[in-house]
Each structure stands twice: as C-alpha cells, then as structure tokens.
DONUGU-125161 format. One record per residue: residue number from 1; x negated, y, z of N, C-alpha, C in turn. Coordinates in pm, 1 decimal. Example, Ala and Ser with C-alpha at 12.3 -4.5 7.8 and 13.67 -1.06 7.14 Angstrom:
<lumvexs>
{1, {-1319.0, -569.0, 780.0}, {-1230.0, -450.0, 780.0}, {-1320.0, -330.0, 780.0}} {2, {-1285.0, -225.0, 708.0}, {-1367.0, -106.0, 714.0}, {-1290.0, 3.0, 787.0}} 
</lumvexs>
This chain:
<lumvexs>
{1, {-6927.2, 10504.2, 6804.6}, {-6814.3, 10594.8, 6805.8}, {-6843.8, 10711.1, 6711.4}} {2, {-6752.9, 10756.2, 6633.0}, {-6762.0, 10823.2, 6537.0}, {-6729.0, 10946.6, 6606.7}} {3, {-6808.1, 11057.5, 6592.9}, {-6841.5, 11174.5, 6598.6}, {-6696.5, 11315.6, 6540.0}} {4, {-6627.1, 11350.8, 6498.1}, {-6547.2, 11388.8, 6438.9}, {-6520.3, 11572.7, 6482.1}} {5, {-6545.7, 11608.2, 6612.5}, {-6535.0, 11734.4, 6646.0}, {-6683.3, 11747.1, 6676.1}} {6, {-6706.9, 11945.4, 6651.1}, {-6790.2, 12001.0, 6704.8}, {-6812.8, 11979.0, 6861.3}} {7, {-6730.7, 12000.8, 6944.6}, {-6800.3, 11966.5, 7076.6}, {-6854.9, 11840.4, 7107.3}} {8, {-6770.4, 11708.9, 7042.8}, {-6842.5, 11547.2, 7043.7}, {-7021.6, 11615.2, 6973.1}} {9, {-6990.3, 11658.3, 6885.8}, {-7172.9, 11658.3, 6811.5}, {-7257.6, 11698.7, 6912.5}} {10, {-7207.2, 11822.9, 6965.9}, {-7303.2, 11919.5, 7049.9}, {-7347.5, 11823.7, 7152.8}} {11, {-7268.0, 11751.3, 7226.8}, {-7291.8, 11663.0, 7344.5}, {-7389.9, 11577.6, 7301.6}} {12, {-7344.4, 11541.7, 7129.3}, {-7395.1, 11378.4, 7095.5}, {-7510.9, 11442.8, 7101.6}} {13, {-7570.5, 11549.4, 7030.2}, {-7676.2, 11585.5, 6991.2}, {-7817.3, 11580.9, 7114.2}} {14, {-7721.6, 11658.6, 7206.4}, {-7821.3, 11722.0, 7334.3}, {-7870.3, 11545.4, 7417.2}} {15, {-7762.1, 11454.3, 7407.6}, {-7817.1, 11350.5, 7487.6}, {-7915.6, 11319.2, 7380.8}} {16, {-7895.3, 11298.8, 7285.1}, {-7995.5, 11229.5, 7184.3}, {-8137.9, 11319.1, 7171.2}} {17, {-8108.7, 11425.4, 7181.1}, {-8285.6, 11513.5, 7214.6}, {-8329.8, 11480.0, 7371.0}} {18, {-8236.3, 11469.6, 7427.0}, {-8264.8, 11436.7, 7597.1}, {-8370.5, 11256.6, 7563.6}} {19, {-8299.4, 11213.2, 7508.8}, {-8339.3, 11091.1, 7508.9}, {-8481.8, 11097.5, 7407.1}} {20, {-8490.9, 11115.5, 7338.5}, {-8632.1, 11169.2, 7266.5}, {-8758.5, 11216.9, 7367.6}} {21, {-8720.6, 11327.8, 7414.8}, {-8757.1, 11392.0, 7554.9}, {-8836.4, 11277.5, 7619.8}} {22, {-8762.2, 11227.8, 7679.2}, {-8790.7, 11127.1, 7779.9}, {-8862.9, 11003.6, 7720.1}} {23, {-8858.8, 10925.3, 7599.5}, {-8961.0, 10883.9, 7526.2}, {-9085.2, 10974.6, 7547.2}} {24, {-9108.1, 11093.1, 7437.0}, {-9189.0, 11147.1, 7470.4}, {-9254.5, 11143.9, 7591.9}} {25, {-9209.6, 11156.5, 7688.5}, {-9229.7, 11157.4, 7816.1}, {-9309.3, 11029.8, 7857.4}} {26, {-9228.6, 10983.5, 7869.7}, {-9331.9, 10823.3, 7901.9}, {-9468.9, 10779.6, 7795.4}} {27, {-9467.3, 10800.0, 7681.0}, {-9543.8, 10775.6, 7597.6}, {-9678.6, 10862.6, 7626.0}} {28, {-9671.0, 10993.8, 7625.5}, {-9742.0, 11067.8, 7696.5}, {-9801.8, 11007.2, 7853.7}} {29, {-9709.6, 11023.9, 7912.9}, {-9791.8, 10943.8, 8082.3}, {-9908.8, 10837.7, 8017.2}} {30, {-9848.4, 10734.6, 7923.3}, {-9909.3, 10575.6, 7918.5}, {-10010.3, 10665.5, 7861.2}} {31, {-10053.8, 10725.9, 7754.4}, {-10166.5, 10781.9, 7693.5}, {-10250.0, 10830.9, 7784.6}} {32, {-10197.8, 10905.8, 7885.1}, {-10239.5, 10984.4, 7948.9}, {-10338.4, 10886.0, 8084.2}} {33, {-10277.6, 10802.2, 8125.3}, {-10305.5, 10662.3, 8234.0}, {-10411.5, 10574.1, 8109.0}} {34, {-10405.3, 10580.2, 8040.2}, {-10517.1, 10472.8, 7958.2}, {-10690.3, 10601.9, 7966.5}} {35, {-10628.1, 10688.5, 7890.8}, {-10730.8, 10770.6, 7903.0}, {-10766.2, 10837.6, 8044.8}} {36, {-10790.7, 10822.9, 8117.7}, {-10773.7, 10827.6, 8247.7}, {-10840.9, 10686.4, 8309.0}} {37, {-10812.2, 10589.1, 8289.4}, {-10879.8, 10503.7, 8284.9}, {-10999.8, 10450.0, 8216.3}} {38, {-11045.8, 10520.3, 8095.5}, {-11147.4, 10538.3, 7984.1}, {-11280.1, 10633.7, 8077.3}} {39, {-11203.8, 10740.7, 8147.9}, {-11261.7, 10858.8, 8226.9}, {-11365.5, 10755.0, 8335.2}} {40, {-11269.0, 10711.2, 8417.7}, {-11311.3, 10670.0, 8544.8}, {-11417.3, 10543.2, 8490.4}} {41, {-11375.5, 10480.1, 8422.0}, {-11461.7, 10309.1, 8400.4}, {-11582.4, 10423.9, 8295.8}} {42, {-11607.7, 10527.0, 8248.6}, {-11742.7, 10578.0, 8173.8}, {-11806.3, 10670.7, 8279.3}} {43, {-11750.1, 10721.0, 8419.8}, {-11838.6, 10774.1, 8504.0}, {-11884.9, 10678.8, 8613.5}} {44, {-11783.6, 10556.6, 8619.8}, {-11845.8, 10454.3, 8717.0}, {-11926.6, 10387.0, 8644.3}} {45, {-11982.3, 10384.2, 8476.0}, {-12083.7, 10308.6, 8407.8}, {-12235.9, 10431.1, 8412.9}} {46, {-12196.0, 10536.8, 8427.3}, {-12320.7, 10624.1, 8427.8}, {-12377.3, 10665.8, 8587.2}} {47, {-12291.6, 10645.9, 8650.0}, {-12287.7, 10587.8, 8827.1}, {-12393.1, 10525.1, 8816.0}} {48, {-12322.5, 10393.5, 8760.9}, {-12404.1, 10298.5, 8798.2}, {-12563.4, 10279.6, 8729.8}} {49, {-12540.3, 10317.0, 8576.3}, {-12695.6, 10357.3, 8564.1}, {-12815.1, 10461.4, 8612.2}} {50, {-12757.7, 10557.1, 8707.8}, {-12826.1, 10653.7, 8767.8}, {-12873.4, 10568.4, 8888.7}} {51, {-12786.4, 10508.0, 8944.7}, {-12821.6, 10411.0, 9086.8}, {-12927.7, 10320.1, 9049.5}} {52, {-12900.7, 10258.2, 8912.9}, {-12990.4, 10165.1, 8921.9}, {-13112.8, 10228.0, 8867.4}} {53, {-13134.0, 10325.5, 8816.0}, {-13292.9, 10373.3, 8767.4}, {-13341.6, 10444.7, 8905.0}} {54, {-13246.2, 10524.4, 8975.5}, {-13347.0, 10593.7, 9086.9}, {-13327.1, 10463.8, 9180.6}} {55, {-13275.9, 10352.8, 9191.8}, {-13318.8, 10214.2, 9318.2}, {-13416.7, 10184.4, 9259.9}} {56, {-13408.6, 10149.6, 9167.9}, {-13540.7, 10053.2, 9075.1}, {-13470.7, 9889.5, 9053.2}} {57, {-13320.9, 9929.6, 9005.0}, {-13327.9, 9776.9, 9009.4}, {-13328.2, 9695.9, 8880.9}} {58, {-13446.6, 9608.0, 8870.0}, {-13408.5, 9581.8, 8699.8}, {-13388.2, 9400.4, 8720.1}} {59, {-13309.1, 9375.1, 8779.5}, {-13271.8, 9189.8, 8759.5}, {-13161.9, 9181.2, 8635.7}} {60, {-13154.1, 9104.3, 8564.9}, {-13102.6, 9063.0, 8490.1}, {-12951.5, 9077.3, 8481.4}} {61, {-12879.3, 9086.5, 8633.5}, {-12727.5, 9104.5, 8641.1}, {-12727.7, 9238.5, 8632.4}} {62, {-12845.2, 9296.7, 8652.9}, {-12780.0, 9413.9, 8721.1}, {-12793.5, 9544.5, 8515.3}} {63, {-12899.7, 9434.6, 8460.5}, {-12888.4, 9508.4, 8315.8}, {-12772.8, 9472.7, 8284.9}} {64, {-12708.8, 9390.6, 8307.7}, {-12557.8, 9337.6, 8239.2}, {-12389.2, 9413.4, 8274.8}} {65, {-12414.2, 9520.3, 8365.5}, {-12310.0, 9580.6, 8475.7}, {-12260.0, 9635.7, 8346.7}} {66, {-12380.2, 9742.1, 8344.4}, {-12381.0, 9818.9, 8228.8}, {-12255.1, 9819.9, 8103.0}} {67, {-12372.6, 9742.0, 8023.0}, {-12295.5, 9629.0, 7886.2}, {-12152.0, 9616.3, 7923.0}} {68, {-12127.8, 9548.7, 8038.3}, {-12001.4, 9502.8, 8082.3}, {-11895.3, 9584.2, 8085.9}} {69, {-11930.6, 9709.4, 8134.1}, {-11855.7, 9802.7, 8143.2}, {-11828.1, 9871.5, 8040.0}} {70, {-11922.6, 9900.0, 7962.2}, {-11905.1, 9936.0, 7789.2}, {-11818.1, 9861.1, 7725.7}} {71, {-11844.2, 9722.8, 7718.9}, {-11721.4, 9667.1, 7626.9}, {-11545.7, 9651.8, 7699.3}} {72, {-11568.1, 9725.2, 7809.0}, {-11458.0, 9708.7, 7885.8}, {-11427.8, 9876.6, 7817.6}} {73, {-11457.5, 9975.5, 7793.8}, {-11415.8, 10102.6, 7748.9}, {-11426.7, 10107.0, 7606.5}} {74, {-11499.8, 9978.7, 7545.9}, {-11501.5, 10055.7, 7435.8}, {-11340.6, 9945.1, 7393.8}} {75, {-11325.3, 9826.6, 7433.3}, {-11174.4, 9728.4, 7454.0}, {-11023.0, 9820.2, 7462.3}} {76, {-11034.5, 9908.8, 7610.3}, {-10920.3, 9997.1, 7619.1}, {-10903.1, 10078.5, 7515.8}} {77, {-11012.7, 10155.1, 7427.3}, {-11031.4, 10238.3, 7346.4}, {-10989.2, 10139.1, 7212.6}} {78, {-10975.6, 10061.7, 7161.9}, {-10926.0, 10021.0, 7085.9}, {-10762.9, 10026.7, 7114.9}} {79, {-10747.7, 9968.3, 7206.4}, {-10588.2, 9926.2, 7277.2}, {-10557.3, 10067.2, 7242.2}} {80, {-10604.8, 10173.8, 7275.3}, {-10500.6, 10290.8, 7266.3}, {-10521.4, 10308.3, 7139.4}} {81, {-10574.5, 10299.9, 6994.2}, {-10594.0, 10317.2, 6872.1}, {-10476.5, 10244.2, 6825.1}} {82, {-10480.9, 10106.0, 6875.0}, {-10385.1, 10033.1, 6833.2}, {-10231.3, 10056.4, 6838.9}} {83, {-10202.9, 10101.1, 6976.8}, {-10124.2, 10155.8, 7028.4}, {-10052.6, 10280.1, 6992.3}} {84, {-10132.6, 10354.2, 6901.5}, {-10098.8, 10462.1, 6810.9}, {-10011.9, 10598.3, 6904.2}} {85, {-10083.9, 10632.0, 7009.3}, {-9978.9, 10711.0, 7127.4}, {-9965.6, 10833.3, 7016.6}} {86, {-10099.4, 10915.8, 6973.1}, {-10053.6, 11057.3, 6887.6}, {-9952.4, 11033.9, 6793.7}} {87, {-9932.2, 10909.4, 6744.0}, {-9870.6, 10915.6, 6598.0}, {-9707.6, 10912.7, 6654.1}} {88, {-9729.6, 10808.0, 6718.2}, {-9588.0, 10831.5, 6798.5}, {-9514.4, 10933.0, 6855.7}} {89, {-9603.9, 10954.8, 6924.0}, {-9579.2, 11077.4, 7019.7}, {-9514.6, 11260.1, 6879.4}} {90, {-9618.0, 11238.6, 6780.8}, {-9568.7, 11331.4, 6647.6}, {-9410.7, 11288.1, 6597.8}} {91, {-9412.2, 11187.0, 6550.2}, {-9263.2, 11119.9, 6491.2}, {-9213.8, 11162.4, 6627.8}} {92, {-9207.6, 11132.4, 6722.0}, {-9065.5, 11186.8, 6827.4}, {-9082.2, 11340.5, 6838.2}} {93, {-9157.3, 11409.6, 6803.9}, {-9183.8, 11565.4, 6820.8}, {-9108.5, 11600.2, 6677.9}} {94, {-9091.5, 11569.2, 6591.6}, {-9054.2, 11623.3, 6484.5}, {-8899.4, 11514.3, 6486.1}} {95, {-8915.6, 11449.0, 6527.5}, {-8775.1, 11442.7, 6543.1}, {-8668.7, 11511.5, 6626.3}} {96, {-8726.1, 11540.6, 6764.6}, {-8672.4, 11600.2, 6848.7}, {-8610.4, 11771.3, 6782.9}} {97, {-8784.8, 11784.9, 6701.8}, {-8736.5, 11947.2, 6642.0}, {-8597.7, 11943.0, 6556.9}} {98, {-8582.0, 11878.9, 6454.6}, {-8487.5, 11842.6, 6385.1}, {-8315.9, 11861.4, 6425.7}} {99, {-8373.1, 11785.9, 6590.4}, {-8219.3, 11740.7, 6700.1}, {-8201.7, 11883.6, 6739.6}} {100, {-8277.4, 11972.9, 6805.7}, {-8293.2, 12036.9, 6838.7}, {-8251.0, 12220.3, 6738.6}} {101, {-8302.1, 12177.6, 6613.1}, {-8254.7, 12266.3, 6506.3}, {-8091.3, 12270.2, 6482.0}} {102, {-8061.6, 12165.2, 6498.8}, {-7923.8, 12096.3, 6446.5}, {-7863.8, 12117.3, 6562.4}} {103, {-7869.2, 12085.4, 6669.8}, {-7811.4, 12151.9, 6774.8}, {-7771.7, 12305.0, 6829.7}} {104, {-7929.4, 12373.3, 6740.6}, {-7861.1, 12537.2, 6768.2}, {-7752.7, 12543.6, 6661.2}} {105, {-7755.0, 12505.2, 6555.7}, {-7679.2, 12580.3, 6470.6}, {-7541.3, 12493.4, 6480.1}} {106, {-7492.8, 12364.2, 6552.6}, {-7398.5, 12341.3, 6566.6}, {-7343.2, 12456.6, 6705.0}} {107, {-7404.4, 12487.4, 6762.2}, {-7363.4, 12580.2, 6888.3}, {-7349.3, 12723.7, 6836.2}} {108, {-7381.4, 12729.8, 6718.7}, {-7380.0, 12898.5, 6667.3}, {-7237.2, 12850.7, 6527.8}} {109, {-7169.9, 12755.9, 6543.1}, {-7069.0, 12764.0, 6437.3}, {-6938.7, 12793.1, 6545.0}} {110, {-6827.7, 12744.7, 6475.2}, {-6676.3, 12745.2, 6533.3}, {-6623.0, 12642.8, 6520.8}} {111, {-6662.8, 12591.6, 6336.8}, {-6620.9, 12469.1, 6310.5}, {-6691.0, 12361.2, 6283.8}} {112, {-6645.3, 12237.5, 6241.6}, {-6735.8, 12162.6, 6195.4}, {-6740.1, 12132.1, 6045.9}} {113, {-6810.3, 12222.0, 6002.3}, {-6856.5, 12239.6, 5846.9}, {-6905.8, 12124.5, 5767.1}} {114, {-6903.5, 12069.4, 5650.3}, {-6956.5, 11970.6, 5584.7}, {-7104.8, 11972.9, 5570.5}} {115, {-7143.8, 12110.1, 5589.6}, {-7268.3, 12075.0, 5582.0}, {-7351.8, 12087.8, 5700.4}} {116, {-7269.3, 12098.7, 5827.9}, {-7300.5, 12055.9, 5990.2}, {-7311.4, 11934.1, 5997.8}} {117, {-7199.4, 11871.8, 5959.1}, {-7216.7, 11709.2, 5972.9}, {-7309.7, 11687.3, 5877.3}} {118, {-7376.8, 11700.8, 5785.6}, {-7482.7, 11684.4, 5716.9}, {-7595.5, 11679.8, 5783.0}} {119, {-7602.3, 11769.0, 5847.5}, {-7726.6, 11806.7, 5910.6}, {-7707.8, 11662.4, 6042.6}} {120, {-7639.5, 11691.3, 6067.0}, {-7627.8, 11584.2, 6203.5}, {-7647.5, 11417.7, 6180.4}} {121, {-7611.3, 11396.8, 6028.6}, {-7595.6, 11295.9, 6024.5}, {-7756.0, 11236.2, 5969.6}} {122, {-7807.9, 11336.8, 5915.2}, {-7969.2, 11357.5, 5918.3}, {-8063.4, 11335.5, 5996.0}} {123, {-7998.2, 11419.7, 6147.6}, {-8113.8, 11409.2, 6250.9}, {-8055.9, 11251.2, 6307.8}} {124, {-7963.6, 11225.1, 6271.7}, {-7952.5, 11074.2, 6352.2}, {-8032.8, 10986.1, 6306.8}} {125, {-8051.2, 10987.9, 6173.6}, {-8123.4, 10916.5, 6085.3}, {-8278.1, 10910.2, 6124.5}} {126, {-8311.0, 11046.6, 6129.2}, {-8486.1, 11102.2, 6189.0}, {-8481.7, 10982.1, 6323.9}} {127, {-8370.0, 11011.7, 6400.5}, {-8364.9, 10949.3, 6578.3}, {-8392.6, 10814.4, 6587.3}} {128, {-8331.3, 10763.8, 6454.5}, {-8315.8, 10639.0, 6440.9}, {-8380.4, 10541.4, 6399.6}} {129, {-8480.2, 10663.2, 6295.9}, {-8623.9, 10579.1, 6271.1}, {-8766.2, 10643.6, 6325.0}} {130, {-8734.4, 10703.9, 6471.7}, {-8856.1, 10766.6, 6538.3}, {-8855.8, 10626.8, 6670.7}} {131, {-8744.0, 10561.8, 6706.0}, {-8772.2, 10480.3, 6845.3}, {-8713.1, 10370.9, 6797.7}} {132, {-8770.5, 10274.1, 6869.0}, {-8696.5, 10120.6, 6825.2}, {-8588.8, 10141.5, 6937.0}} {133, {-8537.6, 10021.7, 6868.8}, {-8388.4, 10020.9, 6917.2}, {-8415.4, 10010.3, 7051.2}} {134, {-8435.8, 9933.2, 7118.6}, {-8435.2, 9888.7, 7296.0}, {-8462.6, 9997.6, 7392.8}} {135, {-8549.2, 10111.9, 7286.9}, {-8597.6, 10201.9, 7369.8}, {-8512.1, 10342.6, 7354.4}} {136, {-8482.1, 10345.9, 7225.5}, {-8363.1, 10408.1, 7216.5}, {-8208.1, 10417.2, 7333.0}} {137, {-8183.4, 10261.1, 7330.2}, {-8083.6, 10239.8, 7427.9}, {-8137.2, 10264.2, 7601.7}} {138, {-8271.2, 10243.8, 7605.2}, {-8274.9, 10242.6, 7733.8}, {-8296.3, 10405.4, 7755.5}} {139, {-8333.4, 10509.4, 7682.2}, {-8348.8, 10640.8, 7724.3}, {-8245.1, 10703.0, 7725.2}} {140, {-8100.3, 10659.8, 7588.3}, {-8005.4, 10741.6, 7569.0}, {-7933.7, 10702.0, 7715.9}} {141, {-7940.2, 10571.9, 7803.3}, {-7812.0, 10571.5, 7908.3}, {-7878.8, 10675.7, 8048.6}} {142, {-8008.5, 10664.2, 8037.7}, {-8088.9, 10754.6, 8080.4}, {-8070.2, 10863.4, 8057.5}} {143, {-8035.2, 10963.0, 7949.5}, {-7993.5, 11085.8, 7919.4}, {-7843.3, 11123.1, 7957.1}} {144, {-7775.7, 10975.6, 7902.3}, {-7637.1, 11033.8, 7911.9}, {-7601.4, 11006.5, 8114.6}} {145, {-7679.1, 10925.1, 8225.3}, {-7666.0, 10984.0, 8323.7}, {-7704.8, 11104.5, 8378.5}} {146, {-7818.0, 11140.4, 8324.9}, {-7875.3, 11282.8, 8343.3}, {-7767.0, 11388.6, 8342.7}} {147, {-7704.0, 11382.4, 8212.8}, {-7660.7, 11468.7, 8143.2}, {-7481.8, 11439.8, 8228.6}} {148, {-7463.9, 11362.8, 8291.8}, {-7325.2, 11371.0, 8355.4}, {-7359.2, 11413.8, 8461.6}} {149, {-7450.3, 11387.6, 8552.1}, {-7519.5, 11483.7, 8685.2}, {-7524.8, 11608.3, 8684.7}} {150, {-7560.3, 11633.8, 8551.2}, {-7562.4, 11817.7, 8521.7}, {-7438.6, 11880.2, 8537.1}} {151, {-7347.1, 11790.9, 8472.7}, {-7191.4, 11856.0, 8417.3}, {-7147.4, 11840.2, 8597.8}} {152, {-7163.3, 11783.3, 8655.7}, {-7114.8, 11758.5, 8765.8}, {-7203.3, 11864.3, 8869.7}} {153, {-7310.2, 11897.0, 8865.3}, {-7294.8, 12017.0, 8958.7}, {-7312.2, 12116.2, 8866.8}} {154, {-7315.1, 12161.0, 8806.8}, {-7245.4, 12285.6, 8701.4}, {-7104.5, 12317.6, 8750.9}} {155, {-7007.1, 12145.9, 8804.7}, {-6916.1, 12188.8, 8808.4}, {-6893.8, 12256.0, 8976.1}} {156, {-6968.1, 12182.5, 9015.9}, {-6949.5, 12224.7, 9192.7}, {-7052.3, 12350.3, 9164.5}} {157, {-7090.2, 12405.2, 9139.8}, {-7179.0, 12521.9, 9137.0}, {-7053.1, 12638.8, 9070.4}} {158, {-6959.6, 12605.1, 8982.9}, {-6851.4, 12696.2, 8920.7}, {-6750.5, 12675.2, 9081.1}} {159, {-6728.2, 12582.2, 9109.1}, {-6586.8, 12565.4, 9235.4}, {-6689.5, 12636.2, 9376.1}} {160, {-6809.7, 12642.8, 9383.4}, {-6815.1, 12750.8, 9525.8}, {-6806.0, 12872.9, 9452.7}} {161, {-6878.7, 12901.1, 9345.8}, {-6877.6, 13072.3, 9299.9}, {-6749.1, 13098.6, 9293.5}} {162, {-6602.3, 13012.9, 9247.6}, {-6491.1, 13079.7, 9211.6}, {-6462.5, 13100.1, 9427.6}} {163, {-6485.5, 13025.8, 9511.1}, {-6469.6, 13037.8, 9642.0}, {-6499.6, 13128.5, 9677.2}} {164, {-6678.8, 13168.6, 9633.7}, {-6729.1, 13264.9, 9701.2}, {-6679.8, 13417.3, 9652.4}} {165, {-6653.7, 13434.5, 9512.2}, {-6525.3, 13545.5, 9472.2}, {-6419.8, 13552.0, 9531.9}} {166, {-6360.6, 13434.0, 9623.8}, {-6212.1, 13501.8, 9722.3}, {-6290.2, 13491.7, 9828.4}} {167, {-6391.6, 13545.4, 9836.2}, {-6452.9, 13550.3, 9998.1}, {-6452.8, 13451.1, 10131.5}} {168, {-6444.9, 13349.8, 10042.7}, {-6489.4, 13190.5, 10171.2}, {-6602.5, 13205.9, 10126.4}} {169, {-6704.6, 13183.4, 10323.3}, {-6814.0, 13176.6, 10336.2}, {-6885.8, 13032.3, 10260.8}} {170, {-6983.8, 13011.5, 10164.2}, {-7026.7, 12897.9, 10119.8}, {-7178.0, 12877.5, 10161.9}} {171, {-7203.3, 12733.7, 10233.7}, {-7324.4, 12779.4, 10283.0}, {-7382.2, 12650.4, 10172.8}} {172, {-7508.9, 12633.4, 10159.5}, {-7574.7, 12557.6, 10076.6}, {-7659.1, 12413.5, 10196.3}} {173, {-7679.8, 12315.4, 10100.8}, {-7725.4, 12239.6, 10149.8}, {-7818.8, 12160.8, 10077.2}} {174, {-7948.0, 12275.0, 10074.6}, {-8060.9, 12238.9, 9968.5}, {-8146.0, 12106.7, 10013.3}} {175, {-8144.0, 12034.8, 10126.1}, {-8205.2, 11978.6, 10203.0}, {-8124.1, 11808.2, 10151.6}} {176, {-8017.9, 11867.0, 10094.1}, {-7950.3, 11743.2, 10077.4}, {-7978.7, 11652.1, 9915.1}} {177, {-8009.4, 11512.8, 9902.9}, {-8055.9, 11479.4, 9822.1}, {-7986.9, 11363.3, 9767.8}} {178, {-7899.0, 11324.5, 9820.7}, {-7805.6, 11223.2, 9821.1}, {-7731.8, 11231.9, 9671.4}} {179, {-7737.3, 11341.0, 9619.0}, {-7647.2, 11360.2, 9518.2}, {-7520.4, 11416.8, 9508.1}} {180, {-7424.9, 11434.9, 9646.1}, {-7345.9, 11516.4, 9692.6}, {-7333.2, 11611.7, 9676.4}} {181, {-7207.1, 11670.6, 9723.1}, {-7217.3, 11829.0, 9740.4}, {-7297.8, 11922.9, 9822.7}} {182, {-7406.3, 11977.3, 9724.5}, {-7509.7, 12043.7, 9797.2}, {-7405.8, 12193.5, 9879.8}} {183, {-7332.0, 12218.0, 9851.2}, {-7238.2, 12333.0, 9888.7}, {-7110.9, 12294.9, 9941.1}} {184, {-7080.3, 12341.8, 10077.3}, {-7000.7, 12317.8, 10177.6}, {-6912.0, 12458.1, 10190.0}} {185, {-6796.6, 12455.1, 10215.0}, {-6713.9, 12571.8, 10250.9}, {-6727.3, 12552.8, 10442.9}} {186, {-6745.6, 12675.8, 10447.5}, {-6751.3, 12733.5, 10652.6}, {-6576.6, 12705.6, 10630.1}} {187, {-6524.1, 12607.7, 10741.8}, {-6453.6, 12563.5, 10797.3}, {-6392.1, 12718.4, 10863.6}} {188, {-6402.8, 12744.5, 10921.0}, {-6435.3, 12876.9, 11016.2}, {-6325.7, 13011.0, 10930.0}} {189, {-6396.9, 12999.2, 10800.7}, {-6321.6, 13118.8, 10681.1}, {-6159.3, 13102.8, 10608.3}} {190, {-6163.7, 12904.6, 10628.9}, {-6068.6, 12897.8, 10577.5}, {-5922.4, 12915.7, 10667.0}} 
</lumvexs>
C-alpha cells in the first residue's frame, strides 16, 4: 500500500522501527543465551578440573571430560561467529537510527514534502535490506498489533479523563490483564 499522506508515513514509520526493535530484541536474547551457555559449559570445565586434581583422579575418561567440554565451547563459539549476532544486531541499529531520524522530522513537518518522502523512501530501503523477508513480516504484524493495543488504550485512557473532567468517579483496574478496560465508571455517580 502506497504511502501518500503524512500521517500514513508517521504510522508507517513508527511500526517499521517497532519492528526493527523487536528484531533487535530477539537477536540480542539468542546472543545473549549462546553466550551464557559458553559461561556455564567453561566454569563446569574448570569445575571439573579442580575436582579432578584435588580427588586425584587420573583414568583415562576422566582426562577426556575435559577435552570434551572444550570442543563443545570452542563448537558454540564458532556457531555464534558464524551466526554473526554483532554484525546484525549493527545493520538493525543503524537502520532503526535512520527510521527513527525520519520519523522525527516527518512529525516536526505539516506537509508531506518531496524531500520527506525521500527520506522515507530511503529508510525503507535501509529496513529492507537490514531483515530478511520472513522476519521482517513476522515482527512488522507483531508491531502493527502492539501498536493497535496502544491506540486502543490511549483511547480508553482519553474517554475516562474526558469522564473524570465532568466529575464521574473512575476507578482503575490495574489488576486486570485480560486486555479490557482497565477503567470502569462508579455506577453510583452516574
């Protein structure tokens, strides 16, 4: 869908950094869970060589734990080289900045200038060659529910404040998680 007004951009824009975001996001965790796993399998290998020099145990399996465990860290440690998490993780950071640049200054215009859509049609380009496609699609429907949840209690958050300005009691219902209306009007006021 073609883009044509300033408010379509602003929206398009913010889901599309949302969705970056959330790449980022996951890419980070997985980096974060590999190395983490690098942690634990190199203190359970120096574990285990402290155990076995103060037991005294020198059988043949037990020199091999060792070894075993080394090529098992130094294996993951490739996988994440391969895996390229920093490099990735940079291309969506400088893309995001880009979305993110282009987004203030579409929010600081009136109109939509030729060289707004320039800019926009730029950072799509950055967006477009920072995530493969599948992952692209699976973060943007991810953003764009996010991003309708927001608009939706933004909007119930505007309909008690305009309530609570004609003085109906509004009580809250922070406890509630359902997704509903966290804010109830007192029966009682009306």
């Amino acid at each position: 869908m073609e883009k044509t007004s300033l408010p379509l951009i602003v929206q398009d824009l913010k889901s599309k950094r949302d969705a970056l975001s959330l790449a980022h996001e996951q890419l980070k965790k997985d980096s974060d869970d590999w190395n983490k796993c690098i942690i634990v399998l190199s203190l359970l290998c120096g574990m285990f060589e402290s155990a076995k020099i103060r037991m005294g145990w020198d059988s043949n399996i037990v020199a091999l734990v060792p070894i075993a465990l080394s090529s098992i860290i130094a294996s993951i440690s490739a996988l994440i080289k391969f895996k390229k998490f920093p490099e990735q993780m940079e291309v969506i950071l400088q893309s995001q900045s880009l979305l993110t640049h282009t987004l203030n200054n579409a929010r600081n215009q009136t109109e939509l200038t030729t060289q707004l859509y320039k800019e926009y049609t730029d950072s799509l380009e950055k967006l477009e060659t920072s995530i493969y496609p599948d992952l692209r699609k699976k973060y943007l429907k991810i953003s764009h529910n996010n991003l309708i949840s927001i608009i939706k209690q933004e909007q119930r958050f505007f309909d008690a404040l305009s309530l609570a300005e004609r003085g109906i009691h509004i009580t809250s219902n922070s406890s509630d998680t359902s997704g509903e209306n966290p804010m109830s009007v007192d029966e009682e006021t009306l």
